[in-house]
C-alpha positions in Angstrom: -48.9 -61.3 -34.5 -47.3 -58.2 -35.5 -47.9 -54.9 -32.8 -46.8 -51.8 -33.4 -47.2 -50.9 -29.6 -44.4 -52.9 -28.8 -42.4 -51.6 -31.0 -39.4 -48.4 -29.5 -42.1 -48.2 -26.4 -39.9 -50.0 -23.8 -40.1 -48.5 -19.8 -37.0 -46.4 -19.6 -36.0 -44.4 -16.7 -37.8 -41.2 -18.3 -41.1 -43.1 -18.5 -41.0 -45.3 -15.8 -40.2 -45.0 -12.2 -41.3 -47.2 -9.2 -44.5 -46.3 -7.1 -43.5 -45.3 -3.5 -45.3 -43.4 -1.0 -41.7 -42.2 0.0 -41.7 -40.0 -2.5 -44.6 -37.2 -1.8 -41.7 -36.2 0.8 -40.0 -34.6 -1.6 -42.6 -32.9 -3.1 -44.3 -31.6 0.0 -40.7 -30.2 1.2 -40.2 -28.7 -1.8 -43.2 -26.9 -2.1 -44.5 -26.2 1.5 -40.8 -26.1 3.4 -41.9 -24.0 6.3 -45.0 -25.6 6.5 -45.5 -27.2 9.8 -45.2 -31.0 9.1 -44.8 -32.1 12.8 -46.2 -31.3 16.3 -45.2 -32.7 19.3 -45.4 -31.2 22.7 -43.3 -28.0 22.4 -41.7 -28.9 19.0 -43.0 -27.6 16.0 -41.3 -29.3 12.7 -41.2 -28.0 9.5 -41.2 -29.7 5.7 -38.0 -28.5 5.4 -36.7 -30.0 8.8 -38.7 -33.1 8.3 -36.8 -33.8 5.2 -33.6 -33.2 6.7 -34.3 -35.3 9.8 -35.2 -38.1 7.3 -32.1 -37.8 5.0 -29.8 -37.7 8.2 -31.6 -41.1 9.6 -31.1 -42.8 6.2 -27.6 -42.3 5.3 -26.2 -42.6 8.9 -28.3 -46.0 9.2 -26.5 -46.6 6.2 -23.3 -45.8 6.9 -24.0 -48.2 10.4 -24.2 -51.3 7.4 -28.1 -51.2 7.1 -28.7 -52.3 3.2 -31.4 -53.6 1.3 -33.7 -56.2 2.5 -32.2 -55.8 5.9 -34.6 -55.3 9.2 -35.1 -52.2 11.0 -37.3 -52.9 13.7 -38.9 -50.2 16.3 -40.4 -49.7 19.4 -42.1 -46.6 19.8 -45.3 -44.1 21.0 -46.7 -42.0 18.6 -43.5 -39.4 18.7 -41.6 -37.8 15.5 -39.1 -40.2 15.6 -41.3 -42.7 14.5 -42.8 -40.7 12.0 -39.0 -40.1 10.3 -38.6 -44.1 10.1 -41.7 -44.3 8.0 -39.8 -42.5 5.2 -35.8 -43.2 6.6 -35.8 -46.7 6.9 -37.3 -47.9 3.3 -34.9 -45.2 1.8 -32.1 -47.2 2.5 -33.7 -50.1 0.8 -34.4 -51.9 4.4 -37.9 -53.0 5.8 -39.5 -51.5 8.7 -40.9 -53.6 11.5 -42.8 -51.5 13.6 -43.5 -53.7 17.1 -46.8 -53.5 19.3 -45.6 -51.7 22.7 -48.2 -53.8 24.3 -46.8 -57.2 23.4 -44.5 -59.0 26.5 -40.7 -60.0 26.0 -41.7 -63.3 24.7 -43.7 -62.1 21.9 -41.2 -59.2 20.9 -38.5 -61.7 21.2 -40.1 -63.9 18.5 -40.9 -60.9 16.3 -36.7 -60.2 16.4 -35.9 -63.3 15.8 -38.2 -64.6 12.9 -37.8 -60.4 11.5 -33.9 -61.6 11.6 -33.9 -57.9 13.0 -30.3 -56.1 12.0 -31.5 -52.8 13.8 -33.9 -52.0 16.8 -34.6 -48.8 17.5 -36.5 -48.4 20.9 -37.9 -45.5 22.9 -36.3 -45.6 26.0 -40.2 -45.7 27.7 -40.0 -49.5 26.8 -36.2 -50.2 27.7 -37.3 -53.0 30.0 -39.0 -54.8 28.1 -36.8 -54.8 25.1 -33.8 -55.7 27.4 -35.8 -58.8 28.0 -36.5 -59.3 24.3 -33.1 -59.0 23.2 -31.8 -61.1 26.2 -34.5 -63.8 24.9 -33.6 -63.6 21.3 -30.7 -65.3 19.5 -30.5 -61.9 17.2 -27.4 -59.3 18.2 -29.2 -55.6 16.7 -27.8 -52.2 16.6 -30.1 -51.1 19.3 -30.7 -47.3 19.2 -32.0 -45.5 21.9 -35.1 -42.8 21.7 -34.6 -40.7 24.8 -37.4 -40.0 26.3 -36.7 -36.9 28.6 -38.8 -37.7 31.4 -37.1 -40.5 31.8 -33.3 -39.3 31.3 -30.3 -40.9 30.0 -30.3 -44.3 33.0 -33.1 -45.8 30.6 -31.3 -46.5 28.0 -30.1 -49.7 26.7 -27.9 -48.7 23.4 -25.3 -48.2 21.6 -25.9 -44.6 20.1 -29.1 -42.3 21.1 -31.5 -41.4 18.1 -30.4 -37.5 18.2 -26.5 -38.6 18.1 -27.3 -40.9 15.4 -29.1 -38.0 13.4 -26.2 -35.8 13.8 -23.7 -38.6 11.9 -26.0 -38.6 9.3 -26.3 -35.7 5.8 -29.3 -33.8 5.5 -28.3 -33.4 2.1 -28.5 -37.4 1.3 -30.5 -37.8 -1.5 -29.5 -41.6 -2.2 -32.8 -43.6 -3.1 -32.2 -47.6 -2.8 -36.0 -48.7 -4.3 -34.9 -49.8 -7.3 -38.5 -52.1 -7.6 -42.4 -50.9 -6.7 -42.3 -55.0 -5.7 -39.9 -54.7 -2.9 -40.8 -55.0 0.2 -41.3 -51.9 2.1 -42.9 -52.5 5.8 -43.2 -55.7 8.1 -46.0 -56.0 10.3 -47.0 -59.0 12.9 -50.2 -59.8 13.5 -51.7 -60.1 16.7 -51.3 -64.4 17.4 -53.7 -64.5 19.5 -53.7 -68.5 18.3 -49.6 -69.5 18.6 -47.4 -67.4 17.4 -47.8 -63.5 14.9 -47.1 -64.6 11.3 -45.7 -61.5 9.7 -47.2 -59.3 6.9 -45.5 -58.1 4.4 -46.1 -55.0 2.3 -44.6 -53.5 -0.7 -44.0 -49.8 -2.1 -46.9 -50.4 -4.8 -49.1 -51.6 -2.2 -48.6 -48.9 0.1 -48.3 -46.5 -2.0 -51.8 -47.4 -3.8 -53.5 -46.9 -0.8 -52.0 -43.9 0.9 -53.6 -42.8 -2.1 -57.0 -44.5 -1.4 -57.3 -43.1 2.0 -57.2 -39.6 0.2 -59.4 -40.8 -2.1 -62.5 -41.8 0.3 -61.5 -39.2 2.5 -60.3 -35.9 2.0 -57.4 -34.3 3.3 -55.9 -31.0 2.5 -52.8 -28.8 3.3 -54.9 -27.3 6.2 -55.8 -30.3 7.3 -54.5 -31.0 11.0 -54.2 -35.0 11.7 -54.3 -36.0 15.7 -52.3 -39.6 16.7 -54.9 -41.4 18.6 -54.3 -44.8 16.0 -50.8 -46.7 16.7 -48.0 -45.5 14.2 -47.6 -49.5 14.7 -50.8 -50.7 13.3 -50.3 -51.4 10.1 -48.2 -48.1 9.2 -50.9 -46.3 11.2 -53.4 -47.3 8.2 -50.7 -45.8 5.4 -51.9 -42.3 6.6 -48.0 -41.2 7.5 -47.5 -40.9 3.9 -51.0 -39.8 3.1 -50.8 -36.9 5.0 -47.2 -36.2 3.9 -48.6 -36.5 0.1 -51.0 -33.7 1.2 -49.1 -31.6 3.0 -50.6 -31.4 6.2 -49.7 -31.6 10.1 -49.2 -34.8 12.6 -50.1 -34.1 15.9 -47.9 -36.4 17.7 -49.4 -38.2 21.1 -47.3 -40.8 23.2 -50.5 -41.9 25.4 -54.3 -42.4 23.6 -55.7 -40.6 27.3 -59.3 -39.4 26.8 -57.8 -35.7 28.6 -54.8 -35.7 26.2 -56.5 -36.2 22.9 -59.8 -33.5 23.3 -56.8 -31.0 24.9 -55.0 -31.8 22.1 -58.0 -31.6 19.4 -58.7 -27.9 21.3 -55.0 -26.7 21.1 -54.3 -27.3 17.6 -57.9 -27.0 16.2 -57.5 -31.2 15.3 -59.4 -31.8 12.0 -58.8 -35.3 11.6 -58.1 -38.3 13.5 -58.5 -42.2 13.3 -59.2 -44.7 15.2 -61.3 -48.1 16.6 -64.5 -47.6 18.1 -63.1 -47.9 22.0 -61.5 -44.7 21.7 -65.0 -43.0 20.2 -66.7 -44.6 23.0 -63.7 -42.8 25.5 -64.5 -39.5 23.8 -68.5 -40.0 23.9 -68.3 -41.0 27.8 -65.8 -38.6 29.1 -66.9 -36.2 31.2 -68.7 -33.1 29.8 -66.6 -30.4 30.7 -64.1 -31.8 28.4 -66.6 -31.8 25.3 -66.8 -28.1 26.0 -65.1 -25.9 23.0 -64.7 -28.5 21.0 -64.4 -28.1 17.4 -67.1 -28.6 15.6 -67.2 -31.3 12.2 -64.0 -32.8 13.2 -63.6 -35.8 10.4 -63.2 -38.8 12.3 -62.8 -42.8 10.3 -63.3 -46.1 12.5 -62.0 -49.2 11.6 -60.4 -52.3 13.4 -63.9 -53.8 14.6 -67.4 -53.1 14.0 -68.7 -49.9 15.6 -72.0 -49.6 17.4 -74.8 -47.7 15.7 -75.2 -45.8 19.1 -71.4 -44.9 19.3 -71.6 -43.5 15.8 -74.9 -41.7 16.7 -73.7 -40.2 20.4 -70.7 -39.4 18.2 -72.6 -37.2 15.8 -74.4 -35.6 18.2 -71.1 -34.4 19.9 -70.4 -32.7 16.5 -67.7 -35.8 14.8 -68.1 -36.5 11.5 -67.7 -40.3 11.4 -66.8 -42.6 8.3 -66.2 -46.1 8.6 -63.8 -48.0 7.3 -62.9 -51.9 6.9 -59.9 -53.9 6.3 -57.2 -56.3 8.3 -53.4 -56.1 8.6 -53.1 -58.1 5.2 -54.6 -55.6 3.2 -52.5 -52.4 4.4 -55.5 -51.5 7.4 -58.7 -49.9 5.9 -59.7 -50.6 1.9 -63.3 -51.0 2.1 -65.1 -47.8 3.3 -68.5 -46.7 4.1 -69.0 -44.1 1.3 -71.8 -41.8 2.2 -74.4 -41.1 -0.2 -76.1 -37.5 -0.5 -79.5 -39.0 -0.9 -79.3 -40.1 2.5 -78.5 -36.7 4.6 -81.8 -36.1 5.3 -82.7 -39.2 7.1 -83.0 -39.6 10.5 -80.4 -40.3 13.0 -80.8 -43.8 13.5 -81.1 -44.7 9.9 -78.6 -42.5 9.8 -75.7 -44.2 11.9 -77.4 -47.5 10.8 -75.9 -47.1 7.1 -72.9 -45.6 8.6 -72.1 -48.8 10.9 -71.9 -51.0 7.7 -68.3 -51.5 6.4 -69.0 -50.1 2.7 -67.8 -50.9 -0.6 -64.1 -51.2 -1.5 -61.5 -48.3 -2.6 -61.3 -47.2 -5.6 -57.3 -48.9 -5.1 -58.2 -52.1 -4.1 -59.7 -54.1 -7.2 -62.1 -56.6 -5.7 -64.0 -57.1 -2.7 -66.6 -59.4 -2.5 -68.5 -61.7 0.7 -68.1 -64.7 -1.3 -69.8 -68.4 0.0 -65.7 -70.1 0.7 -67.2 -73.4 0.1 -68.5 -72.8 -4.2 -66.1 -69.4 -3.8 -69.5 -67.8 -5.6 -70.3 -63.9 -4.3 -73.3 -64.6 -1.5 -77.0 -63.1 -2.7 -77.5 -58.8 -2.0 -80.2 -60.2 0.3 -78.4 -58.5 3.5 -79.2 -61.8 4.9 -76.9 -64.6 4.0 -73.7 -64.9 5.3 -70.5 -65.6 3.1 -66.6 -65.3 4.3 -65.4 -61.1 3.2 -62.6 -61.6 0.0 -59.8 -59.3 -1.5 -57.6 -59.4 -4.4 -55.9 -56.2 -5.6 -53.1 -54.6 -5.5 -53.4 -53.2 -1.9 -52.9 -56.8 -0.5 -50.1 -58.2 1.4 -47.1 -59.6 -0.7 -47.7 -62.6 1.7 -46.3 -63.9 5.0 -42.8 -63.6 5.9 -41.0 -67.1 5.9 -44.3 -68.8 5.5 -45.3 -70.4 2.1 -47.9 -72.7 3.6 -50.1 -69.7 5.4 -49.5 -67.6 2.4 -50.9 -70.3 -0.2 -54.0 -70.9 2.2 -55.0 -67.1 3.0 -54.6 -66.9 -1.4 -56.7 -70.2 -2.0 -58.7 -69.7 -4.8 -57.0 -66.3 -6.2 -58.2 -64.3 -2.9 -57.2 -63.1 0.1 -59.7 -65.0 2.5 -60.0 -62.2 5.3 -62.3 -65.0 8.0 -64.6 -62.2 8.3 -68.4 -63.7 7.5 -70.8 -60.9 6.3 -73.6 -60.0 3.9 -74.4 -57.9 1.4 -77.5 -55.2 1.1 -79.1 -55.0 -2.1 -77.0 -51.6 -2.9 -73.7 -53.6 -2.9 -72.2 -52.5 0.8 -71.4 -55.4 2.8 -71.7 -55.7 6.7 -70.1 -57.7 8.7 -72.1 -60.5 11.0 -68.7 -62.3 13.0 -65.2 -63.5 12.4 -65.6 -66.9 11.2 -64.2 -68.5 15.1 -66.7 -66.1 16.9 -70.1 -67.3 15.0 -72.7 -68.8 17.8 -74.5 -71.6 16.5 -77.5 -72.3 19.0 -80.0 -74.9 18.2 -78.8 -75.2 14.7 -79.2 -71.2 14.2 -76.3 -68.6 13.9 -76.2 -66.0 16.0 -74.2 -63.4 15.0 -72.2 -61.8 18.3 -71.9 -58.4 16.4 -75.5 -58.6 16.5 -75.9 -58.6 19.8 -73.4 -56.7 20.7 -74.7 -53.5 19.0 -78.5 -54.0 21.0 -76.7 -54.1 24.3 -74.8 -51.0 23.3 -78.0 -48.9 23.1 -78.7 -49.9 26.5 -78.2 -46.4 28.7 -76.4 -48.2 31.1 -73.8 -50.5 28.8 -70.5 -49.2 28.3 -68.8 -51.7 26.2 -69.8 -55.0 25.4 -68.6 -58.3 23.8 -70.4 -61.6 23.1 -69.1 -65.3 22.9 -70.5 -68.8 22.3 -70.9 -70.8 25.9 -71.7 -74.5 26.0 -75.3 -74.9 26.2 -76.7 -78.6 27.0 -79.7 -78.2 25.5 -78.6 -75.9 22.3 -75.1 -76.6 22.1 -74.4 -73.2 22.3 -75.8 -69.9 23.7 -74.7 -66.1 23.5 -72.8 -64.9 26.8 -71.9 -61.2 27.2 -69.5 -59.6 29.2 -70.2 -56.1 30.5 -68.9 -53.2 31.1 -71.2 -50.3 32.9 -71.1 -46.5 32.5 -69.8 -44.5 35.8 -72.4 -44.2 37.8 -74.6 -46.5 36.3 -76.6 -49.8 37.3 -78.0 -52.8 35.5 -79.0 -56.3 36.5 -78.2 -59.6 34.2 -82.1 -60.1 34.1 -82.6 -56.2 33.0 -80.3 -56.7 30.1 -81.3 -59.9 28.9 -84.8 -58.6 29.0 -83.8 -55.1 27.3 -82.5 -57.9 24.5 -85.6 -59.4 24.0 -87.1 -57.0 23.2 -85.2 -55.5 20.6 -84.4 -58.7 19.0 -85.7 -62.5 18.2 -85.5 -64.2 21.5 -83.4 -66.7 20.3 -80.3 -64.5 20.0 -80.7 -63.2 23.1 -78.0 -63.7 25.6 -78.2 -66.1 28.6 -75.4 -65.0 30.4 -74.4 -61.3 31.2 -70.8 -61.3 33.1 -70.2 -57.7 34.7 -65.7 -57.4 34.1 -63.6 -54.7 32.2 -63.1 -56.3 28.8 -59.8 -57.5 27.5 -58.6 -55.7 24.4 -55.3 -55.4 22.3 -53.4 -52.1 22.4 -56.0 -51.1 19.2 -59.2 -51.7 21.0 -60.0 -55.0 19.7 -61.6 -57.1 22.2 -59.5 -60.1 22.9 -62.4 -62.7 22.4 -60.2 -65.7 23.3 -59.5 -64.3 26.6 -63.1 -64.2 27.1 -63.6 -67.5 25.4 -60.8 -68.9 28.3 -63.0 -66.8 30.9 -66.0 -68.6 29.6 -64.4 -72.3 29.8 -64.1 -71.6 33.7 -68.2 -70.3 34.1 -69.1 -74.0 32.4 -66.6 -75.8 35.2 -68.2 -74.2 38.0 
C-alpha cells in the first residue's frame, strides 16, 4: 500500500541522533560552566572542570587501547572520580562495571572474569582486596590507581594513578563513540545471594529514559544540592549521576554512609536531596538528637531497595524529610515505579498519611507497563489490595538482558515481561504494594503470611529498631513467622512482649513465634540478607 510518509522522510544525521544521558554534560557545561557541579571535602568542581576532567579520562583511556564494547570495571566510594567514569567510560564506546566494595575477592574475581574486564580502576581504600581479586582471576587489566590521600602512595597496586592518567589525556576531546541508543552502556551484577551475580546489562536508551523519569516524578532544579548516601555502584546510583547533570545541579560526594557524616554534610551544604534504602532513614531517625539540631527543613528524600516501614516514613516526617518512595530492581535501571502523591490526600492524618506513602506507586511515566500480574494465567491480579500476583515490567527502561546468559534472560522475559519475583497487590486506585519476594512468602497452615507484613507491626514497636521475618519449620503448620530483632539504645523488650504487641495489631495467625534478639545481616544497600537469616534459622530447628 502506497504511503506518502515513507516517502524522502528517512532518519538522517540532522533528524536523528542516539538517546544518551551522556549528553546533558555538554549542555550543562555549556550553559552553567562555573556552576559548582562537584563537592567533595575541600574540592569544589565546576561544569567547566567536570567536563574537562571527563574529556581527559576518555581519550587517555583511549589512547591506553580501551574501544568499544570493551570493560572498564571500578572499585570505588562515592568520590568524583567515580562520578567522571559515569560519563568517561561510555564516551569511549566501553561499558562500565561499577563493583560492590562490600563483595570478598572471590565474588569480585568472578565479576572480572565473566565482565572479561580490560580496565579496573580501583580506589586505593580497597587495594587488598582487589589484589586478591586479580590474583584469583584469569583476566590481566590496566589496573589504575585512585589515591586516596589518607592512605598515601604504599596502597597502591597499579600501573598509572587516576590524576597521572588525567593529565595524558585532552580536555578538549570531543570524540563521541555511541554510534547506537542500543549499545550497551553500563554493567551491573546483582547481588547472588543464590550461586553466582548474573550481570545486568543496560543501554544508552534505557538509561537515558529514566534519568529522565527520575526528574520526572521528582523534581530537581539547578539549585538543587544532591547528598551521596546511595552507592554510585547500585545500579548507576539509580541513573541520578546523569539526572542531576541534565539539571545542573551539585553532588555532594561521601566516601562513608556514617549517620555524623551525612546530617554534617546535609548542614554544611544546605543538602536538598538525597536517596536512599530505608536503613539509612532509620540511622537518621535514631541518631542522637543533638545531631537533628539545625537541620534543614523539607529536605526531599526517595526510598527504594526494600519496603519501608510506615513508622520510618512517619518519624521521618516529623523530623522535617520529605519522603517519596520509590520501587524497582537492578534489571529495570533501580527505581521506575514511584509512589506519586496525590493533593487530595495532604490533609490526612499522619498515619494514613505514611500508610499511602509506604506503598510502591504506579509506574514512570518512562517505563510503559507495570502490572502485579497472577504468573501462572499471566492475567493482571484484581484492585482488591488483597490478592497477591508476581510485580511485571516491559518498557523501555528494562535491562537489555543478562550478560553471557541466554537461558536467565529468556526466563526473566517469559511471556513478554520482565518477571521481577516480587508478589504484591493492587488497591482499587491502581498503586500496587508489595506483600514478599516470591522465596520469602510464609505459608502456615495453608495461609500466607506476608513477612513485609509483619515486619512493618514490629517496627511501630517503641522499642524495635530494625526487624526482619523468615519462614521456620513448624510441625504442626509447616511453617511459622520467626523475627530477628534489633533493639533501640537503651531500650528493652522481651520475645513474649513482642509477640503479644503483634497480636494485637494483627490476626493471630501471622503473628510471629519466634523473636531472635542479633544485628541483622544486610548487603552494602541495606537490604537484609534473608538467606543468612534463613541459614541462622536452619540451626534454631537443629537445636
Amino acid at each position: 500500500m502506497h504511503n506518502i510518509y515513507q516517502q524522502g522522510l528517512d532518519k538522517v544525521a540532522a533528524n536523528s541522533q542516539p538517546l544518551s544521558p551522556l549528553n546533558f554534560l555538554n549542555r550543562t557545561a555549556d550553559v552553567y560552566p562555573d556552576k559548582v557541579a562537584i563537592i567533595h571535602q575541600d574540592q569544589n568542581i565546576s561544569y567547566q572542570t567536570f567536563r574537562e576532567n571527563v574529556r581527559r579520562l576518555a581519550s587517555a583511556l583511549i589512547k591506553q587501547g580501551v574501544k568499544t564494547g570493551d570493560t572498564v570495571s571500578i572499585i570505588a566510594p562515592n568520590i568524583p572520580a567515580f562520578i567522571d567514569a559515569h560519563f568517561a567510560v561510555p564516551l569511549t564506546g566501553a561499558v562500565l562495571n561499577s563493583i560492590n566494595i562490600r563483595l570478598d575477592a572471590q565474588a569480585i574475581a568472578f565479576i572480572l572474569d565473566h565482565s572479561e574486564c580490560d580496565v579496573l580502576l580501583v580506589d586505593t581504600a580497597f587495594s587488598q582486596v582487589a589484589r586478591q581479586a586479580l590474583a584469583l582471576c584469569t583476566r590481566s587489566p590496566l589496573v589504575i590507581d585512585i589515591d586516596d590521600e589518607k592512605l598515601g602512595q604504599e596502597a597502591c597496586i597499579g600501573q598509572v594513578e587516576y590524576q597521572q592518567l588525567l593529565t595524558q589525556g585532552d580536555a578538549n576531546f570531543d570524540g563521541n563513540l555511541i554510534h547506537d541508543e542500543w549499545q550497551a552502556l553500563a554493567l551491573n551484577y546483582t547481588s547472588g545471594t543464590t550461586g553466582n551475580p548474573k550481570g545486568v546489562v543496560y543501554s544508552h536508551r534505557g538509561a537515558y529514559l529514566n534519568a529522565m523519569g527520575n526528574n520526572m516524578i521528582w523534581p530537581l532544579s539547578n539549585e538543587a544540592v544532591y547528598l551521596w548516601t546511595l552507592p554510585l555502584f547500585h545500579c548507576n546510583g539509580w541513573c541520578f549521576p546523569w539526572t542531576i547533570v541534565a539539571m545542573a545541579g551539585t553532588q555532594v560526594c561521601l566516601r562513608q554512609v556514617e549517620v555524623n557524616a551525612m546530617l554534617t554534610a546535609m548542614k554544611t551544604h544546605n543538602v536538598s536531596h538525597f536517596c536512599g534504602a530505608p536503613i539509612v532513614l532509620n540511622m537518621i531517625l535514631n541518631a542522637d538528637e543533638n545531631l537533628h539540631q539545625g537541620l534543614p527543613r523539607g529536605i526531599k528524600v526517595m526510598t527504594a531497595g526494600a519496603p519501608p516501614p510506615a513508622a520510618v516514613i512517619k518519624g521521618m516526617e516529623t523530623l522535617g524529610f520529605d519522603i517519596t518512595q520509590g520501587y524497582g530492581l537492578t534489571e529495570v535501571y533501580g527505581p521506575c515505579v514511584v509512589s506519586e502523591w496525590k493533593s487530595d490526600w495532604d490533609n490526612l492524618d499522619d498515619d494514613t498519611r505514611a500508610a499511602l506513602k509506604a506503598r510502591q506507586g504506579v509506574r514512570y511515566p518512562t517505563q510503559e507497563e507495570v502490572d502485579v500480574l497472577d504468573p501462572d494465567t499471566m492475567q493482571p491480579v484484581p484492585a482488591d489490595a488483597e490478592t497477591i500476583g508476581e510485580i511485571m515490567f516491559r518498557g523501555n527502561t528494562t535491562m537489555k538482558g543478562y550478560l553471557k546468559n541466554e537461558t536467565a534472560t529468556e526466563q526473566a522475559f517469559k511471556h513478554g515481561w520482565f518477571h521481577s519475583g516480587d508478589l504484591a497487590v493492587k488497591h482499587p486506585d491502581g498503586f500496587i504494594e508489595i506483600r514478599d519476594r516470591s522465596k520469602d512468602i510464609i505459608i502456615s497452615g495453608g495461609e500466607n503470611i506476608s513477612s513485609v507484613e509483619v515486619e512493618s507491626v514490629l517496627y511501630r514497636h517503641p522499642a524495635v529498631m530494625e526487624a526482619a521475618v523468615v519462614a521456620r519449620p513448624d510441625e504442626k503448620w509447616g511453617e511459622s513467622p520467626c523475627a530477628f530483632v534489633g533493639l533501640k539504645a537503651g531500650k528493652q523488650a522481651t520475645e513474649q512482649e513482642l509477640i503479644a504487641f503483634c497480636r494485637e495489631h494483627m490476626a493471630n495467625f501471622k503473628a510471629p513465634k519466634t523473636i531472635v534478639f542479633s544485628e541483622l545481616p544486610k548487603t552494602s544497600t541495606g537490604k537484609v540478607q534473608k538467606f543468612v537469616l534463613r541459614e541462622k534459622v536452619k540451626q534454631l530447628s537443629t537445636e
